[in-house]
C-alpha positions as CSV (number, residue, x, y, z in Angstrom):
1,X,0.0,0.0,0.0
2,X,1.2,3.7,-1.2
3,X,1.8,6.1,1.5
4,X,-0.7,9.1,1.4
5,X,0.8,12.1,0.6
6,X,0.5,15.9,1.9
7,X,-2.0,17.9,-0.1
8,X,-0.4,21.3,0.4
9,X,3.2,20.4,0.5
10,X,3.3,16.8,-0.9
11,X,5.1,15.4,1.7
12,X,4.8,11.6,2.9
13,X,1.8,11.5,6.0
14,X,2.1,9.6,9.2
15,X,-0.2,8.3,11.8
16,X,-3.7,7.4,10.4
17,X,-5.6,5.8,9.1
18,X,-8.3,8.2,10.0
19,X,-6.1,11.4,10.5
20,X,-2.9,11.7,9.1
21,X,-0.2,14.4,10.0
22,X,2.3,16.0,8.1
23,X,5.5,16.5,9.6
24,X,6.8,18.8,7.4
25,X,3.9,21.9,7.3
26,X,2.4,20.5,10.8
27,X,-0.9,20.2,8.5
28,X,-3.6,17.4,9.8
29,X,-5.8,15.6,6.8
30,X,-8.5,13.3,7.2
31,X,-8.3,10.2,5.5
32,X,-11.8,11.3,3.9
33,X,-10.1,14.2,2.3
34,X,-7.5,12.3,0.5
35,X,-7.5,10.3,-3.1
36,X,-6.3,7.3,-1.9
37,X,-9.1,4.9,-3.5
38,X,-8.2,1.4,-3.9
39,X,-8.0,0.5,-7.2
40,X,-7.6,-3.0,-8.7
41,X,-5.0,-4.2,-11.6
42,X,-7.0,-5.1,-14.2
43,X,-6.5,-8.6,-14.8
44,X,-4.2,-10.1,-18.3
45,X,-6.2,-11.5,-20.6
46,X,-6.4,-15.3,-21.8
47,X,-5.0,-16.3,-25.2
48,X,-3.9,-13.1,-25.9
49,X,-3.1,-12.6,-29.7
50,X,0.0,-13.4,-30.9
């Protein structure tokens, strides 16, 4: 899983996984606030074409 990242300074967050706190501008984020959707590989398909 990615680490969320700081929306004003882009920084890596900490703590969580409800609030997370940058270090770096002191700036706290709820994990509601953040793009961090889970999104699935999309699976290889079978007998591809040669």
């Amino acid at each position: 899983m990615m680490t969320p990242n700081c929306p004003r300074c882009a920084s890596p967050l900490d703590e969580g996984p409800i609030v997370y706190r940058c270090a770096h501008c002191r700036r706290t984020v709820y994990a509601a606030d953040l793009n961090n959707e889970y999104v699935p590989r999309t699976p290889a398909t079978a007998g591809a074409s040669r």
